[in-house]
C-alpha positions as CSV (number, residue, x, y, z in Angstrom):
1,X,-3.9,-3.1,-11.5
2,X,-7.6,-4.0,-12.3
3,X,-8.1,-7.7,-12.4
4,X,-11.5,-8.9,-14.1
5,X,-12.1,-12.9,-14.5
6,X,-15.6,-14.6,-15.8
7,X,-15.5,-17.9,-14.3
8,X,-17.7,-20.7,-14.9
9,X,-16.6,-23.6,-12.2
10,X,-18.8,-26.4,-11.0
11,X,-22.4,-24.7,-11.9
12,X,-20.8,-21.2,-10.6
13,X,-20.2,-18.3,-12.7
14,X,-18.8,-15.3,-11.4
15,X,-17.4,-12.0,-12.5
16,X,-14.1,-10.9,-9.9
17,X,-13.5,-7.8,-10.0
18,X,-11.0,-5.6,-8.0
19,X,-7.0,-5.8,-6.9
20,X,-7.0,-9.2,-5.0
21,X,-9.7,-10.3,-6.8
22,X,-7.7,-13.4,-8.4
23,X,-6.6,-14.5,-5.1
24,X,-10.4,-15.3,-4.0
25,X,-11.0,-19.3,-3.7
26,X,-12.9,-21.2,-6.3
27,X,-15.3,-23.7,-5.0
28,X,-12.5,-26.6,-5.2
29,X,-10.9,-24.8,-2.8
30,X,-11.6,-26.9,0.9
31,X,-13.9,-25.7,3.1
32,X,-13.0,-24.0,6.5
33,X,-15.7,-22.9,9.3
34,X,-15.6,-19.1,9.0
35,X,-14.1,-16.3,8.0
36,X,-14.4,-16.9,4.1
37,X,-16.1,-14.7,1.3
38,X,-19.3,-15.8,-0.4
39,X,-19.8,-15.2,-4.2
40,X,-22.8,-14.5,-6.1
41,X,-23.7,-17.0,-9.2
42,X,-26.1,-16.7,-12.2
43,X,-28.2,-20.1,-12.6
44,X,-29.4,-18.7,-15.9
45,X,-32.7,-17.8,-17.2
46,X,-36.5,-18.8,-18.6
47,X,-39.4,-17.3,-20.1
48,X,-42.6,-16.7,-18.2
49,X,-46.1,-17.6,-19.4
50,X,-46.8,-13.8,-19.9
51,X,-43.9,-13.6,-21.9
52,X,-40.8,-12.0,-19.4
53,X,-38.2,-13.8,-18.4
54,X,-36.7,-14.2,-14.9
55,X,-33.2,-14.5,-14.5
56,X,-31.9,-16.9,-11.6
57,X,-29.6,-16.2,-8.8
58,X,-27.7,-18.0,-6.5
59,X,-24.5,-18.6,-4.0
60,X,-21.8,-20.3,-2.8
61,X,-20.5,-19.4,0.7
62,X,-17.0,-20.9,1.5
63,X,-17.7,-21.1,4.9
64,X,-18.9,-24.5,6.6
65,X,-21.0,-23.4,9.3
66,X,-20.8,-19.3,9.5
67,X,-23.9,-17.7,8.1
68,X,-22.5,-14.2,6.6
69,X,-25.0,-11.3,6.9
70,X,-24.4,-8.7,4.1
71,X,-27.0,-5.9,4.0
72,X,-28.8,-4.5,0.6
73,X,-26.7,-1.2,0.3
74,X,-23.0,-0.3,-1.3
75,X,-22.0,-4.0,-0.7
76,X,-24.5,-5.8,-1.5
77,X,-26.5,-4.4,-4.6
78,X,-28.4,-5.0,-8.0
79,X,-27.8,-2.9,-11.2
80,X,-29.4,-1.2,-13.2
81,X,-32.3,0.3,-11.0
82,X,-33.4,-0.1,-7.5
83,X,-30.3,-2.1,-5.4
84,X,-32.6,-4.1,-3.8
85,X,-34.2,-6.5,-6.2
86,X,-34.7,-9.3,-3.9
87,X,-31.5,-10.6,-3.1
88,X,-30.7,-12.4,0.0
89,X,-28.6,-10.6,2.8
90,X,-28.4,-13.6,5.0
91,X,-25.7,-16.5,3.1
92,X,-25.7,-19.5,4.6
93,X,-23.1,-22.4,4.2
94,X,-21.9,-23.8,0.9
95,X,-23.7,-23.6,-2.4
96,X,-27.4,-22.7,-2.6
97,X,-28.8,-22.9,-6.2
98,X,-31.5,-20.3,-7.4
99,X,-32.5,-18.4,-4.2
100,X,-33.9,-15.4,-5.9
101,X,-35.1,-14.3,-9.4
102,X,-35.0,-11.0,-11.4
103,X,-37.6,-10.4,-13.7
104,X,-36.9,-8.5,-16.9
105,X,-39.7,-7.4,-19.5
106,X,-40.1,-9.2,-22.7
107,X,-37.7,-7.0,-24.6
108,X,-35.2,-7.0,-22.4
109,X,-32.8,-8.5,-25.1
110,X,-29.8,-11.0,-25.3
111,X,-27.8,-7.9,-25.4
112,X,-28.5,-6.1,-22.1
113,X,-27.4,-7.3,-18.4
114,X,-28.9,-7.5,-14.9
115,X,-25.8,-7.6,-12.3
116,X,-25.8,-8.7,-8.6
117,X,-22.6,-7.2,-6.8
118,X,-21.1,-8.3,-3.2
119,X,-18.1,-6.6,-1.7
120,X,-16.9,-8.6,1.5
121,X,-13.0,-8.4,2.8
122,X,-11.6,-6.1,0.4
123,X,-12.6,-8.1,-2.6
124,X,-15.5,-7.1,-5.0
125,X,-17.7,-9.9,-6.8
126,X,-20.1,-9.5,-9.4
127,X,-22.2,-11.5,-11.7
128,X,-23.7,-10.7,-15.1
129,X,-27.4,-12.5,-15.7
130,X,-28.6,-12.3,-19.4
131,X,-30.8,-13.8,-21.9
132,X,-28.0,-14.9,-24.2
133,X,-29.3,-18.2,-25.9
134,X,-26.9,-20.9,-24.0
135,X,-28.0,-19.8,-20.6
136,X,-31.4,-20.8,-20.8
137,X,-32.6,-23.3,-17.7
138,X,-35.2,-26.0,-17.7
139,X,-36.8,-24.2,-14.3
140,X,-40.1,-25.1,-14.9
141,X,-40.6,-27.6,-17.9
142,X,-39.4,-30.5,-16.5
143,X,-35.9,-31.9,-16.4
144,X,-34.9,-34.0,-19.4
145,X,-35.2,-38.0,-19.3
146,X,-37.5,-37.6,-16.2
147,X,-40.2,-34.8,-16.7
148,X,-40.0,-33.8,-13.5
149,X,-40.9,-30.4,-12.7
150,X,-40.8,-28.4,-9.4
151,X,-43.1,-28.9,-6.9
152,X,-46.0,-26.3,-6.5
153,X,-46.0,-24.3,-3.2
154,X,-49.2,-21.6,-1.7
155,X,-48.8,-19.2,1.3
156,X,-51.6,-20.0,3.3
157,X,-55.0,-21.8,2.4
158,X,-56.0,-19.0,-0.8
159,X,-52.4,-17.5,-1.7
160,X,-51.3,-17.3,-5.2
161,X,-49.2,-20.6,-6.3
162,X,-45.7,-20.7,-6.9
163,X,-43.3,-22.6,-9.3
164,X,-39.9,-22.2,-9.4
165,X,-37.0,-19.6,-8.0
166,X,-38.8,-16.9,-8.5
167,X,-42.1,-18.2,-7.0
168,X,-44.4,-15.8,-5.1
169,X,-44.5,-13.3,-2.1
170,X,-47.0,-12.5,0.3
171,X,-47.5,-10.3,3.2
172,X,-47.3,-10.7,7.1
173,X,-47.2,-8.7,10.1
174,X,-46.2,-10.2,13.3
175,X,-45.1,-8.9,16.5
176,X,-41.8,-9.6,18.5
177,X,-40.9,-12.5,20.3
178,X,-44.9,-13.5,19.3
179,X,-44.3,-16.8,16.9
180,X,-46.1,-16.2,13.9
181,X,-47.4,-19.5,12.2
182,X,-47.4,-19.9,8.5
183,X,-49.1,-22.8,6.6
184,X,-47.4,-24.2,2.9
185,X,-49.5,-26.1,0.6
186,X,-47.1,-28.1,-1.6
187,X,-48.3,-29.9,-4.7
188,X,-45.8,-32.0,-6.8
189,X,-46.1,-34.5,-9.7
190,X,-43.9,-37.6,-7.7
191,X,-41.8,-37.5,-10.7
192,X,-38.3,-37.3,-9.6
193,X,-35.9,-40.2,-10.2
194,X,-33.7,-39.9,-7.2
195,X,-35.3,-43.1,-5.1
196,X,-37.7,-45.4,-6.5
197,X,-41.6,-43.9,-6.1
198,X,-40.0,-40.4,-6.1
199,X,-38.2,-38.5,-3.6
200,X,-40.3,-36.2,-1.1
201,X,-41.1,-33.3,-1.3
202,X,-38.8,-30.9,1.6
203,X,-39.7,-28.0,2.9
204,X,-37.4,-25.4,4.1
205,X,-37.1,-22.1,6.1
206,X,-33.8,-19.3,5.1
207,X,-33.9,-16.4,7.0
208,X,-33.7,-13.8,3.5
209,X,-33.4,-10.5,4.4
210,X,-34.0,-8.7,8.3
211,X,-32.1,-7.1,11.1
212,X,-31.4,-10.3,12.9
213,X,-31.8,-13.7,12.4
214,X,-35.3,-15.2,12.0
215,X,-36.1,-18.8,14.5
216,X,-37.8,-21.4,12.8
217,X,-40.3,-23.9,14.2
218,X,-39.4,-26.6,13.0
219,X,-37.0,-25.1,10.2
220,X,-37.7,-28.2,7.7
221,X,-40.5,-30.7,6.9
222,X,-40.6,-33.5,5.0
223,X,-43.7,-34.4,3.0
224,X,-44.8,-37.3,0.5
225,X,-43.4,-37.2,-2.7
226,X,-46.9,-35.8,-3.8
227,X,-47.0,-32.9,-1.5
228,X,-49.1,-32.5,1.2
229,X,-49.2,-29.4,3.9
230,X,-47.0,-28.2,7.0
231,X,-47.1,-25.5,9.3
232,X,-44.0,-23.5,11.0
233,X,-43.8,-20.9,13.1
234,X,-41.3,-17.7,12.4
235,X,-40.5,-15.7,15.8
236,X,-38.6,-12.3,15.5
237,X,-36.2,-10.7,18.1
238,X,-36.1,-7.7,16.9
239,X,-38.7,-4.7,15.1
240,X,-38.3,-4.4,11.6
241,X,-38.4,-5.6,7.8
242,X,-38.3,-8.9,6.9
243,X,-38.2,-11.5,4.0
244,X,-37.9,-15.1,5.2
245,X,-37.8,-17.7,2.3
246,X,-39.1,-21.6,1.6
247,X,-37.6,-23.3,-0.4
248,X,-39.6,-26.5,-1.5
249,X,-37.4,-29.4,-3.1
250,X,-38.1,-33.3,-4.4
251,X,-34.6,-34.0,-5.5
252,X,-31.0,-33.9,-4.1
253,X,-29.6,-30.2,-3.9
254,X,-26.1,-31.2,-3.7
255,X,-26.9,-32.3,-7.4
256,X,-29.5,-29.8,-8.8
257,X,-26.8,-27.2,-10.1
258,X,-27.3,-29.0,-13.8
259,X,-30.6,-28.6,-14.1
260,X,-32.4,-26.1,-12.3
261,X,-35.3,-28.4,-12.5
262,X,-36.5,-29.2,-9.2
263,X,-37.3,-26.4,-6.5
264,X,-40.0,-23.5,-6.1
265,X,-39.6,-20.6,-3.9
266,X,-42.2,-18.6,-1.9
267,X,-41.4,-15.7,0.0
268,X,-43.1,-13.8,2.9
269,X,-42.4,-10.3,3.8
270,X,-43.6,-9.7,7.6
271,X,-43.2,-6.3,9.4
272,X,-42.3,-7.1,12.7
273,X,-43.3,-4.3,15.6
274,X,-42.3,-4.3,18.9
């Protein structure tokens, strides 16, 4: 028999669907090293300047330290349209708030759905994102009480800026085993109430989508709660298609799933050749 649950637990919601589907863990359930499923969750949504919306995405990974690797394909998909609408392959441990964004036009509707499905271990999960009224998300206006808003990240000394989840991409090419360097501009307002002064701003690498895992140099930096700049390098062991992901925070993850308030993401494609 078909089981379907919506479940809304601890800043996840989730859609299970399939024959074992209610025997999945919840993220109360205790953490174990590997060998668990990771679920898709839908942070919510907020309107653009030029009137779209983007609906966030994001994850929760049951595993402690085992970095699951799903590809874009028949278990691992967006619908309606193309499946790969920039959604991570690569899930690392625990929960990661708004990785990725789906833009929809300014009609799109409270009535219509965007849908990220993962199938792992026999067990199907799928989430519905929408514009209905009480999923709305304070991504880039500031949170309430503090007026902070997410820091302000650029790809290199001209790229276009970035502001939120679903931030920016640019374009890289690189070569194997060659470390390609990448410079982040980060701007922020020093707002955040986590410490006194503000909290700084951090900076770090996800390998997003690729054929193998991407090496970071150094994975994470840590910069004044204004912003500053940092440089990493990215080096590739095998030829292919890549996204690799920073993420640029100035508050505590671990308790941003209220919010939404406080990270931008930038994204760089790179083809690698051999």
């Amino acid at each position: 028999m078909l089981t379907v649950r919506f479940l809304r637990i601890c800043g996840l919601a989730m859609l299970l669907v399939g024959p074992v589907a209610a025997k999945a863990q919840t993220p109360l359930a205790p953490l174990s090293p590997s060998g668990q499923t990771a679920t898709p969750a839908f942070e919510g949504w907020y309107k653009n300047a030029d009137g779209t919306f983007s609906l966030s995405f994001g994850y929760y990974n049951r595993n402690a330290t085992e970095v699951l690797n799903i590809p874009v394909g028949a278990d691992n998909f967006i619908s309606p349209g193309n499946q790969d609408q920039g959604q991570p392959t690569y899930f690392y441990p625990r929960r990661h708030w708004g990785v990725f964004a789906v833009k929809v036009p300014a009609d799109f509707g409270d009535k219509q759905k965007v849908v990220w499905t993962v199938r792992m271990q026999g067990k199907t999960f799928a989430i519905p994102g929408s514009l209905r009224e009480e999923w709305q998300i304070d991504a880039l206006e500031g949170e309430a009480g503090s007026n902070n808003t997410p820091p302000v990240l650029t790809i290199g000394g001209n790229g276009p800026e970035a502001r939120g989840p679903a931030g920016t991409t640019v374009e890289r090419t690189a070569t194997v085993g060659k470390p390609l360097a990448i410079d982040v501009v980060a701007k922020d307002d020093g707002a955040s109430a986590t410490v006194r002064g503000g909290s700084p701003v951090v900076l770090t690498w996800f390998t997003h989508q690729g054929p193998s895992p991407v090496t970071f140099a150094p994975a994470s930096s840590r910069l004044t709660p204004k912003g500053g700049s940092a440089s990493t390098t990215a080096t590739f062991s095998k030829p292919g298609d890549y996204i690799i992901r920073v993420r640029a925070t100035d508050s505590d993850m671990t308790a941003a799933g209220h919010s939404q308030c406080c990270w931008t993401n930038a994204f760089v494609k790179v083809r690698v050749t051999p």
